[in-house]
PAKOL-173217 format. One line per 5 residues: number of its first residue (from 1); their letters; for each residue y, x, z of N, C-alpha, C. Coordinates in steps of 0.02 Angstrom, whole numbers, plus 50000, padded with zeros to 5 digits. Layout:
// PAKOL-173217
NUM	A	Y,X,Z,Y,X,Z,Y,X,Z; ...
// end
This chain:
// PAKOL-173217
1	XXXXX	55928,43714,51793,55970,43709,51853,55957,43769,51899; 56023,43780,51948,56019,43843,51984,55949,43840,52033; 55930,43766,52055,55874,43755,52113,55812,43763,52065; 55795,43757,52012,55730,43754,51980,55726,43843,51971; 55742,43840,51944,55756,43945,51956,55737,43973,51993
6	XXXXX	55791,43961,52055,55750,43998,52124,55715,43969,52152; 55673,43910,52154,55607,43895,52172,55555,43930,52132; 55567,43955,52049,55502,43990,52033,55522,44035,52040; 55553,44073,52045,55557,44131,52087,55534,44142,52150; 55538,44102,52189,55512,44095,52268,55438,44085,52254
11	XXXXX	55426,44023,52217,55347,44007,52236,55316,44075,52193; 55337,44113,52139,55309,44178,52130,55283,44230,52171; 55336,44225,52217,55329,44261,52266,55305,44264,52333; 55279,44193,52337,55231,44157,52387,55158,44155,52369; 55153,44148,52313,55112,44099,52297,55122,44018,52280
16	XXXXX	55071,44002,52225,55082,43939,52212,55092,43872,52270; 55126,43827,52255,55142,43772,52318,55085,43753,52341; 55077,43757,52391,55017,43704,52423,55001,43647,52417; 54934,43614,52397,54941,43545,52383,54927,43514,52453; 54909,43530,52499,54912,43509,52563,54997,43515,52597
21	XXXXX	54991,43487,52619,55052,43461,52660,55049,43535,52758; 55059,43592,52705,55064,43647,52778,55127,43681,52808; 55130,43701,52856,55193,43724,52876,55224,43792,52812; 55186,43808,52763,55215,43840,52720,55262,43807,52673; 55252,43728,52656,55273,43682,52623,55352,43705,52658
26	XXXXX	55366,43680,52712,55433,43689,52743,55479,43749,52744; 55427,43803,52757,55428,43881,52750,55462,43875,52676; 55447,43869,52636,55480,43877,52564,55536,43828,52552; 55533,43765,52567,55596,43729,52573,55641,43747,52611; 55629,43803,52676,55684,43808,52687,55700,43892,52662
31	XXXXX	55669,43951,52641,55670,43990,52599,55721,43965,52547; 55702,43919,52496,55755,43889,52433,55816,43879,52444; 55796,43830,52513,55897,43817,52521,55918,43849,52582; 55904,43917,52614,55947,43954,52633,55967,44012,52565; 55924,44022,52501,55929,44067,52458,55996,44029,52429
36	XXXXX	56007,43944,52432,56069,43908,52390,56127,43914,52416; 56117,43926,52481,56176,43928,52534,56224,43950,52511; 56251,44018,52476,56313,44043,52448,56321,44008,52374; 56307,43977,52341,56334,43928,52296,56345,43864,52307; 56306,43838,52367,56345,43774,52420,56416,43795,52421
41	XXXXX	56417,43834,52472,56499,43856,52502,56541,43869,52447; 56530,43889,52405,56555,43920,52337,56579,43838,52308; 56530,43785,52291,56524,43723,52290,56581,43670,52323; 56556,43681,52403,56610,43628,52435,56675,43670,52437; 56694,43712,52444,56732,43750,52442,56790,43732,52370
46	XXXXX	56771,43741,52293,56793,43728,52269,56798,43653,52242; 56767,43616,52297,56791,43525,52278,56822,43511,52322; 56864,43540,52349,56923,43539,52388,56990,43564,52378; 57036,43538,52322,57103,43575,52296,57118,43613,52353; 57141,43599,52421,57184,43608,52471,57138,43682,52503
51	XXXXX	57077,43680,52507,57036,43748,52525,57053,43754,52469; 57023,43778,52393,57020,43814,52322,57092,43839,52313; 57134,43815,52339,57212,43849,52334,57235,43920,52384; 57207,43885,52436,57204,43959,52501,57162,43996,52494; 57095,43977,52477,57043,44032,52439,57067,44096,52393
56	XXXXX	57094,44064,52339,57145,44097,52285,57192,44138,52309; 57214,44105,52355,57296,44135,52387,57275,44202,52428; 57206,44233,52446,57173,44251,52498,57207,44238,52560; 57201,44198,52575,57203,44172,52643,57132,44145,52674; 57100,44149,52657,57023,44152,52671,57000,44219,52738
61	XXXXX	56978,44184,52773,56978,44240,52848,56905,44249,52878; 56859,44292,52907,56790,44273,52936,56804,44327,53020; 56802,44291,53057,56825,44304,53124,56732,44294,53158; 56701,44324,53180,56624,44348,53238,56634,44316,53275; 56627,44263,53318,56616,44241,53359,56686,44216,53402
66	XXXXX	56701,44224,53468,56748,44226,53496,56756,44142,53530; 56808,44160,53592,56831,44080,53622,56841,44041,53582; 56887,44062,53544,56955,44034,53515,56943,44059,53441; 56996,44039,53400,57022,44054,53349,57090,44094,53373; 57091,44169,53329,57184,44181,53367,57197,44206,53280
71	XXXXX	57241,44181,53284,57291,44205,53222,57352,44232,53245; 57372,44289,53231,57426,44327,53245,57488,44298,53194; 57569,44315,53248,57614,44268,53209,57681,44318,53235; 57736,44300,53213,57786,44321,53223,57846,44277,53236; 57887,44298,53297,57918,44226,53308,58016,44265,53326
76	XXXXX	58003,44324,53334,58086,44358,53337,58087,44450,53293; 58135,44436,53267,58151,44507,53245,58143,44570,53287; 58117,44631,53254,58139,44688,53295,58214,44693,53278; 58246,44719,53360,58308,44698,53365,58328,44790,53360; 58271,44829,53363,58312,44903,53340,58290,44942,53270
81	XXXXX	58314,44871,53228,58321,44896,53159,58390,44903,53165; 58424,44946,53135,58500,44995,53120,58540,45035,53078; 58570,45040,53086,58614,45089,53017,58603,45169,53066; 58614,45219,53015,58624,45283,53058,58638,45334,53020; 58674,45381,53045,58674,45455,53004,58658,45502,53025
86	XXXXX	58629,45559,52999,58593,45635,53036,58573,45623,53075; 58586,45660,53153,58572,45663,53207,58592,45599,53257; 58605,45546,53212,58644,45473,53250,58576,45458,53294; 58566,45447,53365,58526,45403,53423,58493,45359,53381; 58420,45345,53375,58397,45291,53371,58352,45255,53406
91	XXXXX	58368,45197,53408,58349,45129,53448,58271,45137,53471; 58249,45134,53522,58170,45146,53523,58168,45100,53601; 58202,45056,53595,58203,44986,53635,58114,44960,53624; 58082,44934,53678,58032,44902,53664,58027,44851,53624; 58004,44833,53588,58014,44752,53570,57956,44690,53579
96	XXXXX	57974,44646,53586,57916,44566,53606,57944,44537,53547; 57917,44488,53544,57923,44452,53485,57859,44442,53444; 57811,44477,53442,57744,44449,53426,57686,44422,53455; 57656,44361,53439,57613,44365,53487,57558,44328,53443; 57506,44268,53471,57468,44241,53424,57480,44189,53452
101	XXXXX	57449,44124,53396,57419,44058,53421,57353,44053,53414; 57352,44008,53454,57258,43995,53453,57242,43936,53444; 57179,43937,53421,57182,43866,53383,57084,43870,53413; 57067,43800,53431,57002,43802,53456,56961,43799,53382; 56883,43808,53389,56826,43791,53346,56823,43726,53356
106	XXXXX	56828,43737,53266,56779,43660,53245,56685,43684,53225; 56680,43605,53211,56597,43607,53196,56599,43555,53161; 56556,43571,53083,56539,43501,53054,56467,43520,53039; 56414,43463,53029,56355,43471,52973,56332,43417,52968; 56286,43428,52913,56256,43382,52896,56169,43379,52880
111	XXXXX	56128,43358,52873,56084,43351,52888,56017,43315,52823; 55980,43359,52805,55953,43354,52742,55868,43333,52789; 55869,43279,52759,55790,43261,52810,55737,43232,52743; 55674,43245,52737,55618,43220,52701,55558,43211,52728; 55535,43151,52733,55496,43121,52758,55416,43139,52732
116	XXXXX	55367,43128,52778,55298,43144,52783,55305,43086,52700; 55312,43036,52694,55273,42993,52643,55317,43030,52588; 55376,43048,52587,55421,43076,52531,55389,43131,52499; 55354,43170,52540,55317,43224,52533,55252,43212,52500; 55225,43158,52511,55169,43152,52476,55162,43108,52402
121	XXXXX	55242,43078,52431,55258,43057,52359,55286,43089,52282; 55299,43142,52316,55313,43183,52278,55285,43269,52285; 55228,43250,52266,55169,43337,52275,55190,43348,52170; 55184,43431,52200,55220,43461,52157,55259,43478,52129; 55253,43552,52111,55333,43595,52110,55385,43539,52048
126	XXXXX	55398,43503,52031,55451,43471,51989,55467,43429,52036; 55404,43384,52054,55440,43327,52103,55488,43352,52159; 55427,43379,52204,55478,43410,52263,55542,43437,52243; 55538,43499,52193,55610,43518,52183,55663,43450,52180; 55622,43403,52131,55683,43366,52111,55722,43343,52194
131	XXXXX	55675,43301,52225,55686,43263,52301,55749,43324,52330; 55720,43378,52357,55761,43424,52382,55819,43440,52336; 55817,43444,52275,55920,43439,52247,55939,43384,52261; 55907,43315,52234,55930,43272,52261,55982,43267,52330; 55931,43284,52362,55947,43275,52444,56023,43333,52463
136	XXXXX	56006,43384,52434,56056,43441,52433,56136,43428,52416; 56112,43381,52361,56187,43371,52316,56221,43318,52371; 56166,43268,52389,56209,43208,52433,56223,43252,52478; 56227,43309,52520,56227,43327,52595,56293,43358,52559; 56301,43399,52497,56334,43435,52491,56423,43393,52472
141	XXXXX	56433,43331,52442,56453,43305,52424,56491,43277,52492; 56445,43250,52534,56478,43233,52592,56509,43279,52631; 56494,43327,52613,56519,43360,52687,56592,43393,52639; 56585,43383,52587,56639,43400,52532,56700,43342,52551; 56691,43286,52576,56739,43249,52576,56759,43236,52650
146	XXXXX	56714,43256,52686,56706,43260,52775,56768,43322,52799; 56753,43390,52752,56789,43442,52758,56884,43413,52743; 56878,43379,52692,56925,43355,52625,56969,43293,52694; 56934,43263,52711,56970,43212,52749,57010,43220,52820; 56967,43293,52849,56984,43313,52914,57046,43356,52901
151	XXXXX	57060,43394,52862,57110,43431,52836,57156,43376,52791; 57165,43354,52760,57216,43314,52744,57228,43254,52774; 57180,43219,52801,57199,43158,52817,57228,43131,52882; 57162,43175,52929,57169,43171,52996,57175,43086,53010; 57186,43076,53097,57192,43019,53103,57254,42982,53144
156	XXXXX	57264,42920,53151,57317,42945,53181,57281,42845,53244; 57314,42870,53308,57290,42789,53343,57341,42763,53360; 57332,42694,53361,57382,42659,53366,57390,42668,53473; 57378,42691,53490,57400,42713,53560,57420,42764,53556; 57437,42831,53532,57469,42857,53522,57534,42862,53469
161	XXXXX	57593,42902,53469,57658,42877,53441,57610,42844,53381; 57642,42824,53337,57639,42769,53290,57632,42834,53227; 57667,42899,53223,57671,42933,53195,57643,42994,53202; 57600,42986,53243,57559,43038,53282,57514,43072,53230; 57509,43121,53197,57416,43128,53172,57387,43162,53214
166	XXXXX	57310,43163,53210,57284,43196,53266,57209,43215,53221; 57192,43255,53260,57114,43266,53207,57068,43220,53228; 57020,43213,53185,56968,43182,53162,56934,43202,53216; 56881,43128,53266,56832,43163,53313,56748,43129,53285; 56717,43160,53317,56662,43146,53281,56631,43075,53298
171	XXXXX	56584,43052,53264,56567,42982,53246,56509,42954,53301; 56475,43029,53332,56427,43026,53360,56447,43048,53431; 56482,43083,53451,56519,43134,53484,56591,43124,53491; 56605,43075,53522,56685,43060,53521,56729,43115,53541; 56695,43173,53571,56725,43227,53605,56732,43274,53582
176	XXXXX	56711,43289,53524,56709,43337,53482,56773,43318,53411; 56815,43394,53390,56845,43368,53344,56858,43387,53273; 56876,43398,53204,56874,43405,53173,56928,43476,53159; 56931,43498,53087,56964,43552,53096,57058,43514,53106; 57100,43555,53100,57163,43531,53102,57196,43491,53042
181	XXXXX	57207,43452,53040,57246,43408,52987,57300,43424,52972; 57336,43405,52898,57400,43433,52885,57467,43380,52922; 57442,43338,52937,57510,43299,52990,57500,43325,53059; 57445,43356,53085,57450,43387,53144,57482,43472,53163; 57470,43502,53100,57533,43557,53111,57568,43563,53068
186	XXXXX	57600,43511,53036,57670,43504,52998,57679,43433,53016; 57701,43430,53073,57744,43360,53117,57790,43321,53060; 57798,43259,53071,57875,43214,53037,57908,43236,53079; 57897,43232,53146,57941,43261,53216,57928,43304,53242; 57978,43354,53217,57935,43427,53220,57961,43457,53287
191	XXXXX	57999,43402,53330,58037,43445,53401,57961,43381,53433; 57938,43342,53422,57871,43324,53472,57838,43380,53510; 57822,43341,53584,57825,43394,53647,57727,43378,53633; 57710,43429,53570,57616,43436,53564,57605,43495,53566; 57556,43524,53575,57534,43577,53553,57508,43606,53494
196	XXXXX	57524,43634,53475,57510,43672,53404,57477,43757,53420; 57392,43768,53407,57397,43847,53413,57414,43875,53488; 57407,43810,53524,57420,43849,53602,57496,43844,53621; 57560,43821,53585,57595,43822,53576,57652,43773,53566; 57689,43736,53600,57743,43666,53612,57801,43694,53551
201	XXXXX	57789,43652,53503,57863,43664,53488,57920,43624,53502; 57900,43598,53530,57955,43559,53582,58009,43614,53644; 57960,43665,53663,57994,43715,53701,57996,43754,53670; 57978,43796,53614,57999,43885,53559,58006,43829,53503; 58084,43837,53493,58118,43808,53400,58095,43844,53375
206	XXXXX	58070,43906,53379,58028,43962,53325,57988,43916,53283; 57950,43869,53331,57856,43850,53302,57894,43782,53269; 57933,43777,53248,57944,43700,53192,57957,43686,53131; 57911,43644,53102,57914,43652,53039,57980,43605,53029; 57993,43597,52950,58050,43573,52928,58024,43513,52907
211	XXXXX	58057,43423,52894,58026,43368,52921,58110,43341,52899; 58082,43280,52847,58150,43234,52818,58098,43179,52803; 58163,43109,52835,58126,43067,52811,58171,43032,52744; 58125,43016,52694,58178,42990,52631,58204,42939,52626; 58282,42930,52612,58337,42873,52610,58342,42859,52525
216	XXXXX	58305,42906,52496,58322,42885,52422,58279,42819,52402; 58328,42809,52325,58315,42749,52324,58310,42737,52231; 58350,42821,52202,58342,42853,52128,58313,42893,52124; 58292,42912,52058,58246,42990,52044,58298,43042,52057; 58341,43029,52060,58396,43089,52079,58407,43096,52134
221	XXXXX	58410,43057,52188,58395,43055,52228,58352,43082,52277; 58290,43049,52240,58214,43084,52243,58214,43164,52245; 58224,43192,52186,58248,43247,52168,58300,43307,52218; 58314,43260,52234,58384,43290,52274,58353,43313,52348; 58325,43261,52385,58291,43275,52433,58237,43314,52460
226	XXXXX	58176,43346,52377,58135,43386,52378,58167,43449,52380; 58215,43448,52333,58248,43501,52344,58265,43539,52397; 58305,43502,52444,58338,43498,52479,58274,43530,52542; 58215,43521,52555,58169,43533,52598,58122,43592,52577; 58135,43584,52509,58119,43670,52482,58172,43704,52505
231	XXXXX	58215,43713,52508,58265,43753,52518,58270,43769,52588; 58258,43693,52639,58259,43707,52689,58172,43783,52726; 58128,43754,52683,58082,43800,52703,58087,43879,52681; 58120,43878,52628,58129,43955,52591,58198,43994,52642; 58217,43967,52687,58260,44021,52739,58219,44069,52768
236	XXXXX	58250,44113,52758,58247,44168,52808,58168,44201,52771; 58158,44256,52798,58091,44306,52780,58012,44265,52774; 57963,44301,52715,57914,44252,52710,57896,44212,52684; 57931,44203,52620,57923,44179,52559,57953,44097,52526; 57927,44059,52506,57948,44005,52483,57886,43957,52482
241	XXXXX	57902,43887,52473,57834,43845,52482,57813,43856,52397; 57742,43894,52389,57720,43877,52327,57658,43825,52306; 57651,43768,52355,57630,43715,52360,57628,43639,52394; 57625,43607,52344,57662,43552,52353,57596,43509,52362; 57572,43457,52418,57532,43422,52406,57542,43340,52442
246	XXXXX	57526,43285,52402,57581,43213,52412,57525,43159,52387; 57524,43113,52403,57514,43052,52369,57500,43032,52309; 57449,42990,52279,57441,42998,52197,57526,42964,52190; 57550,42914,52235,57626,42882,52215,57670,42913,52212; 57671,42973,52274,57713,43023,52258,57722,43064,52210
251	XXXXX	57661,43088,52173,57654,43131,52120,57695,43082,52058; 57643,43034,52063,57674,42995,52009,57745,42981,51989; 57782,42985,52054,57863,42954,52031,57880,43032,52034; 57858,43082,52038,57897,43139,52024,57875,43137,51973; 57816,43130,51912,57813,43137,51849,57871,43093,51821
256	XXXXX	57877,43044,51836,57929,42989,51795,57990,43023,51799; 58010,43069,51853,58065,43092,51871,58104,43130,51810; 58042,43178,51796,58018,43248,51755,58071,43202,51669; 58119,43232,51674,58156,43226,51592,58109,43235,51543; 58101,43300,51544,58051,43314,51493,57960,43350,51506
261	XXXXX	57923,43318,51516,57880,43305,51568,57847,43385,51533; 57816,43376,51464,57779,43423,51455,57798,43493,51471; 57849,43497,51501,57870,43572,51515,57852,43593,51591; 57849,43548,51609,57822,43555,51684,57763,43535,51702; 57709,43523,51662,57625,43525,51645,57598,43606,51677
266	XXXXX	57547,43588,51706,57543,43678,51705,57472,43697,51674; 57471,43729,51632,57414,43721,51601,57388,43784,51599; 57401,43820,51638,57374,43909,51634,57303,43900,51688; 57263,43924,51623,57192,43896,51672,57148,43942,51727; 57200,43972,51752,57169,43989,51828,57183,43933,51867
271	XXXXX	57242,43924,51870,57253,43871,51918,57241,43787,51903; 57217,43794,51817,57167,43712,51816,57103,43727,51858; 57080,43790,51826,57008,43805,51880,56993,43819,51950; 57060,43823,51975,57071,43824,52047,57058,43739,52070; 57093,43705,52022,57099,43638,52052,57044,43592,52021
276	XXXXX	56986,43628,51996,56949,43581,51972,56960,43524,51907; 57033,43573,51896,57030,43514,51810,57075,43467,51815; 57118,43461,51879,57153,43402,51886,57227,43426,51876; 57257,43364,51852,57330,43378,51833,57367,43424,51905; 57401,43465,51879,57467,43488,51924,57520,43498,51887
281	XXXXX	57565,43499,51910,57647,43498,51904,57690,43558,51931; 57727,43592,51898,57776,43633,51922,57840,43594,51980; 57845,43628,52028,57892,43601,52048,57940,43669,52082; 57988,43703,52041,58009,43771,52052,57949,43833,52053; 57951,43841,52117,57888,43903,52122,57836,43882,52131
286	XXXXX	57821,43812,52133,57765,43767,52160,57719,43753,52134; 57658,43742,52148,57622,43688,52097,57609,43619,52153; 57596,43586,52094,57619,43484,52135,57548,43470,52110; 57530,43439,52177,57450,43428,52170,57465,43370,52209; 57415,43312,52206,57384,43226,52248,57325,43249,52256
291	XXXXX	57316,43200,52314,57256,43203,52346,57249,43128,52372; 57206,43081,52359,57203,43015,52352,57197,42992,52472; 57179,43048,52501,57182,43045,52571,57248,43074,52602; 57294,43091,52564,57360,43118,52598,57374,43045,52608; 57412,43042,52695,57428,42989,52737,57496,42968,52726
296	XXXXX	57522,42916,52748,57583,42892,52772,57596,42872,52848; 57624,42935,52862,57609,42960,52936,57629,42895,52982; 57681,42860,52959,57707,42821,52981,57647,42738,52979; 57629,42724,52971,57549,42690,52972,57508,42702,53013; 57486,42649,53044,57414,42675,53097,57352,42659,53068
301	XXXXX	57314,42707,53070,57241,42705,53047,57208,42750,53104; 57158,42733,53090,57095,42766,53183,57041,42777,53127; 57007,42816,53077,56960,42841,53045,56923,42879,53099; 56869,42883,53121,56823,42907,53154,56766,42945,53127; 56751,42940,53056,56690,42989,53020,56717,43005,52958
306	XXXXX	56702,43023,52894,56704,43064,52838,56712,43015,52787; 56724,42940,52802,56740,42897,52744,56804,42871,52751; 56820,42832,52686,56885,42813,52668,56941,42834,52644; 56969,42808,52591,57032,42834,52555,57093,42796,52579; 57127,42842,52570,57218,42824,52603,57223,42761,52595
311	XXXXX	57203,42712,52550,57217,42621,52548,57168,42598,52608; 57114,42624,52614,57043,42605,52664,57087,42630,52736; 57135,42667,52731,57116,42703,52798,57193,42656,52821; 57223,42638,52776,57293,42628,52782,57278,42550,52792; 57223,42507,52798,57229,42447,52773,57253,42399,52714
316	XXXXX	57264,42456,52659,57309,42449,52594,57370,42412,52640; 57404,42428,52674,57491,42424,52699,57542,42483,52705; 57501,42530,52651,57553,42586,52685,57587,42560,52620; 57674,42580,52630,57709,42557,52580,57760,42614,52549; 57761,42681,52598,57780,42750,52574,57734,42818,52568
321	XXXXX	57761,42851,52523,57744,42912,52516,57757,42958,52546; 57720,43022,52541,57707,43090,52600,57721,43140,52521; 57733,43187,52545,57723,43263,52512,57739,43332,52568; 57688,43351,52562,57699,43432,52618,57714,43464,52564; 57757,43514,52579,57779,43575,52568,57758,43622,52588
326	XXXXX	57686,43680,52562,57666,43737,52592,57676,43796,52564; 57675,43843,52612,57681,43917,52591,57613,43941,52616; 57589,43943,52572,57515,43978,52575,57517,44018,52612; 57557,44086,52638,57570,44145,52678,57581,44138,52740; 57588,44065,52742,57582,44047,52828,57516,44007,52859
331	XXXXX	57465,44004,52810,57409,43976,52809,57369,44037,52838; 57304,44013,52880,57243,44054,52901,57181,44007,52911; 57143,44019,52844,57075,43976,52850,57039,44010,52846; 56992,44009,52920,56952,44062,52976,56883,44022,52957; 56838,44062,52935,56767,44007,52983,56732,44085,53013
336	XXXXX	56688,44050,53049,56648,44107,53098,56588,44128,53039; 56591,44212,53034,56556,44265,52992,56480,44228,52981; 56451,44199,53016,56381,44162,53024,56368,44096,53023; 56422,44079,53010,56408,43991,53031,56446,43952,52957; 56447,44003,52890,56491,43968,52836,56440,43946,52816
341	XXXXX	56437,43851,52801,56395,43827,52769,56309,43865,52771; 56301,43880,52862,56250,43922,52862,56184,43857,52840; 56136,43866,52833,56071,43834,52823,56034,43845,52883; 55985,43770,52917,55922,43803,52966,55875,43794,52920; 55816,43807,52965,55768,43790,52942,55741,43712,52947
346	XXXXX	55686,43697,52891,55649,43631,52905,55589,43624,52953; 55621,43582,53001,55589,43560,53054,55541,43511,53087; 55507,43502,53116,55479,43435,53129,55511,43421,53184; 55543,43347,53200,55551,43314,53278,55477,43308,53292; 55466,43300,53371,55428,43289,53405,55380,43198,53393
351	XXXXX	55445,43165,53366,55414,43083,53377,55423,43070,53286; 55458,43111,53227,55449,43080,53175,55409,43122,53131; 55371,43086,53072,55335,43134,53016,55379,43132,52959; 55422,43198,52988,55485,43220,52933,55506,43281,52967; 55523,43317,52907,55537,43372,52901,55636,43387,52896
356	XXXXX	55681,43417,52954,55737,43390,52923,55771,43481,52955; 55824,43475,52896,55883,43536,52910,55933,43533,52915; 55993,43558,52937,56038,43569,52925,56092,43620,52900; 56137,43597,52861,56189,43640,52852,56255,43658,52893; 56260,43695,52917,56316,43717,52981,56371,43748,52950
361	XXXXX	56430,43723,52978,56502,43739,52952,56527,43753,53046; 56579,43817,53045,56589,43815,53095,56678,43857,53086; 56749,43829,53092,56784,43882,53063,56861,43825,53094; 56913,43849,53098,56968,43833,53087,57020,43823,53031; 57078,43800,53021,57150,43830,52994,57198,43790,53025
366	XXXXX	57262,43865,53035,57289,43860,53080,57352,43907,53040; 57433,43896,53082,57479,43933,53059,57506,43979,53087; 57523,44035,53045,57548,44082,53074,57639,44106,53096; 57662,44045,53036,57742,44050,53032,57745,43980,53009; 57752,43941,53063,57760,43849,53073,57829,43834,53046
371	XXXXX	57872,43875,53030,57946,43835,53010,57930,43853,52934; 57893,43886,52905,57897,43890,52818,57866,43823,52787; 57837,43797,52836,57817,43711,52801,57864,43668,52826; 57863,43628,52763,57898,43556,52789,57870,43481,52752; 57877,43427,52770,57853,43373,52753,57925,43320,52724
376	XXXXX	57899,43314,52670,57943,43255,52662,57929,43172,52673; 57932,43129,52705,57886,43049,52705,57957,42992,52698; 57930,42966,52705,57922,42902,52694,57981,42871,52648; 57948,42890,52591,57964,42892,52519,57965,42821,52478; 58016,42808,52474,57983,42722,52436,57932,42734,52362
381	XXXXX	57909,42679,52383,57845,42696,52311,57905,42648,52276; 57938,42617,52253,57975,42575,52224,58010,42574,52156; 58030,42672,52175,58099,42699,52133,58051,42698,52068; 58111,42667,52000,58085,42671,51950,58145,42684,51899; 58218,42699,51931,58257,42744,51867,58294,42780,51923
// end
C-alpha cells in the first residue's frame, strides 16, 4: 500500500519509531499524512463524477487567497465588431459588457483523531501504520461524500419557496456554508429574485439559466423535451451542454427510451476512468451520468451535515425526476492554492490524551455564463412506453 511505503521511507529517514509514546511519534504521523496529502485530493477528487468531469474538462482553478471568489464572465457583445473596406472608419467605441461574479469561500474538514490508549494499543510500525490508514480512509471517504452532497444535493427548507435549493450549512456552525449546489445556480425558476455570484437574475436576463418543467407522459415525449432544453442551452456563443447529470430514475427511463441501447453505451475508457467505472450514456454531445443525491427540487428536505441519499433526504416521497444540463465551459471550480485537502499537524488538546488532525478543504464553484445550463424536473418516474 501507498501508506506502508512512505512510512518506511520516513521512519528511514528519522530513525526507527519510538517505543515510547514522544512528541516525535506525532512528528512522523503527521510527516506521513501531509507526504499523502496529494493522493487524498487526487482520491476525493476522483470519487466524485461531478468534480472528475470538470477536472478533465480543465476547469479546475487555484486562486491565493482573496475576499471572495471572482470568476470573470461575459454578459453583452462588443457592439464595434463590423464590416469594412481599406481606409473605411473603424469603431473604437468603448465597450462594457464584462464584468465578474463573485461567489464567497467555502470550508470543509474533517478530522483524524487517535487516542493515548490507541497508541499504546497499537506500538509498532505495522500496527500504527495500520490505525492511521484506517483512520485516513474513513476521513477520506467522508469528506468524499460531504464534498459529493454539497455540490449536488444542496438543501432545500420548508420555509423557504418549496423549490428553493440552498447550500448546505454546517452541522456544528449553522452559519457557515457549504460550497454551491447544482439547484442553487441552475434555478427551476430561473427569473427568482436570488442571488447568484453577486448577481439577481431576476434583474440582468443575461444571468438565467434555461428551466422546463416536464408534461410528458411517453418516451417520446420524454425525448422530445430533453431535446428541446438542449437546444434551448446550445443558443447563441459558448458551446453546447456536454453533460448531463439526473436521477438513477431519470437515467433509467432514458435507457428504456434508447431503441437500440448498445449504441449509446459509452465505453471509451477515458471517460469510464473519469467516472470511476460507472455506466454513462450518450446523449448527442453529452455524456448521461446519475448520481443517487441529485434532488427533486420540488420536495422539501432540510439535510444539515454530509449524510443521506435522495430517498433519506426526500423522505422516500419524492415522486419526480431532475436532470441538469451542463456545459462544462461555464463551470469554475476554484479552491484556494493552500488550503486543497491541505493536512495539519497532530496535536494534543489541552483536556484529552489524543493526538488529532485535520484535513482542510477550502475552494468554491461558480458560473461564468448562467444561461448555457438548464434543468429539466419534475419528470414522472412512471413512463414505461
Amino acid at each position: 500500500m501507498f501508506l506502508k511505503a512512505l512510512w518506511r521511507v520516513l521512519s528511514n529517514e528519522r530513525g526507527q519509531i519510538p517505543s515510547s509514546l514522544t512528541d516525535n511519534y506525532d512528528a512522523l504521523l503527521s510527516t506521513t499524512l501531509r507526504a499523502y496529502r496529494t493522493k487524498l485530493a487526487d482520491n476525493i477528487t476522483k470519487g466524485n463524477k461531478f468534480v472528475s468531469f470538470l477536472k478533465e474538462k480543465g476547469r479546475f482553478k487555484k486562486q491565493s487567497g482573496g475576499e471572495r471568489v471572482q470568476v470573470p464572465l461575459m454578459h453583452a457583445q462588443n457592439g464595434t465588431a463590423d464590416i469594412f473596406s481599406g481606409y473605411g472608419v473603424l469603431d473604437t467605441t468603448p465597450q462594457d459588457g464584462i464584468t465578474s461574479a463573485f461567489y464567497p469561500w467555502s470550508q470543509l474538514s474533517v478530522s483524524i483523531a487517535i487516542s493515548g490508549l490507541e497508541k499504546k494499543q497499537n506500538k509498532g510500525e505495522a500496527k500504527i501504520l495500520d490505525l492511521l490508514q484506517s483512520k485516513t480512509m474513513q476521513a477520506e471517504v467522508s469528506l468524499k461524500e460531504l464534498l459529493n452532497n454539497c455540490l449536488v444535493a444542496g438543501r432545500i427548507t420548508t420555509t423557504a419557496g418549496s423549490d428553493q435549493i440552498r447550500n448546505r450549512i454546517g452541522r456544528l456552525d449553522s452559519g457557515a456554508t457549504g460550497p454551491n449546489p447544482l439547484g442553487h445556480l441552475i434555478d427551476i425558476t430561473n427569473s427568482r429574485s436570488v442571488v447568484v455570484g453577486n448577481i439577481n437574475g431576476s434583474t440582468y436576463d443575461f444571468w438565467r439559466n434555461k428551466a422546463r418543467s416536464s408534461t410528458a407522459t411517453t418516451f417520446v415525449g420524454f425525448k422530445n423535451e430533453l431535446n428541446r432544453t438542449y437546444d434551448d442551452c446550445s443558443k447563441g456563443t459558448g458551446g453546447v451542454p456536454d453533460l448531463l447529470l439526473g436521477d438513477q430514475v431519470a437515467w433509467e427511463t432514458y435507457w428504456l427510451a434508447l431503441e437500440q441501447r448498445e449504441q449509446y453505451v459509452i465505453s471509451e475508457k477515458r471517460t469510464v476512468d473519469i467516472l470511476g467505472g460507472s455506466d454513462a450514456l450518450k446523449f448527442r454531445g453529452s455524456t448521461f451520468f446519475w448520481d443517487e443525491v441529485v434532488p427533486d427540487p420540488e420536495t422539501p428536505y432540510n439535510p444539515v451535515d454530509a449524510t443521506g441519499t435522495a430517498g433519506v433526504q426526500h423522505g422516500g416521497s419524492a415522486t419526480a425526476s431532475t436532470i441538469y444540463l451542463l456545459n462544462s465551459e461555464s463551470f469554475d471550480f476554484i479552491v484556494e492554492s493552500d488550503t486543497d485537502f491541505d493536512t495539519t499537524p497532530f496535536l494534543r488538546p489541552e483536556n484529552q490524551d489524543a493526538s488529532v488532525a485535520q484535513i482542510m478543504w477550502m475552494g468554491q464553484i461558480g458560473l461564468n455564463n448562467r444561461r448555457k445550463d438548464g434543468v429539466l424536473y419534475g419528470i414522472n418516474q412512471a413512463i414505461v412506453a
